[in-house]
C-alpha positions in Angstrom: 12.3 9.9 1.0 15.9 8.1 0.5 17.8 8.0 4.1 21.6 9.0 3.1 22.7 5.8 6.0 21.8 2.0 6.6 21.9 0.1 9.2 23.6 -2.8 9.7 22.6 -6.2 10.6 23.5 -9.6 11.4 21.5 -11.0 8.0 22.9 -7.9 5.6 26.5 -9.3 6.8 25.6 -12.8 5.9 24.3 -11.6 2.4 27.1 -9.5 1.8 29.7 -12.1 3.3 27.6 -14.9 0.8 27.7 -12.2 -2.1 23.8 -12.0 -2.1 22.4 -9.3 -4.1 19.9 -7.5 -1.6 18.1 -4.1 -1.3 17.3 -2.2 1.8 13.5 -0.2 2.3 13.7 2.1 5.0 9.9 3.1 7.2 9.4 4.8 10.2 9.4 2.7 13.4 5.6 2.5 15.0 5.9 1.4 18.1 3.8 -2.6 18.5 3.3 -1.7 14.8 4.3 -5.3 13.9 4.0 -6.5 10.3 0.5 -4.9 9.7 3.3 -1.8 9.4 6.1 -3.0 7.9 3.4 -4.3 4.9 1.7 -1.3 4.3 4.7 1.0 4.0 6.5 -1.3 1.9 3.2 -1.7 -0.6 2.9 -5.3 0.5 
């Protein structure tokens, strides 16, 4: 599922600022999830 809104950080304003081409991947939060999370949602 595609979230409509993004979030914005201090990195994405660097990147944007720097004209870095970026893409954002949006998960659920797990709470103490760490990486192991973050991985597997993303495919990694």
């Amino acid at each position: 599922m595609r979230r409509a809104s993004h979030s914005e950080t201090p990195a994405t304003q660097f990147l944007k600022a720097q004209g870095v081409a970026y893409g954002e991947h949006f998960y659920d939060y797990v709470e103490r999830g760490g990486t192991a999370v973050s991985c597997a949602a993303l495919g990694e």
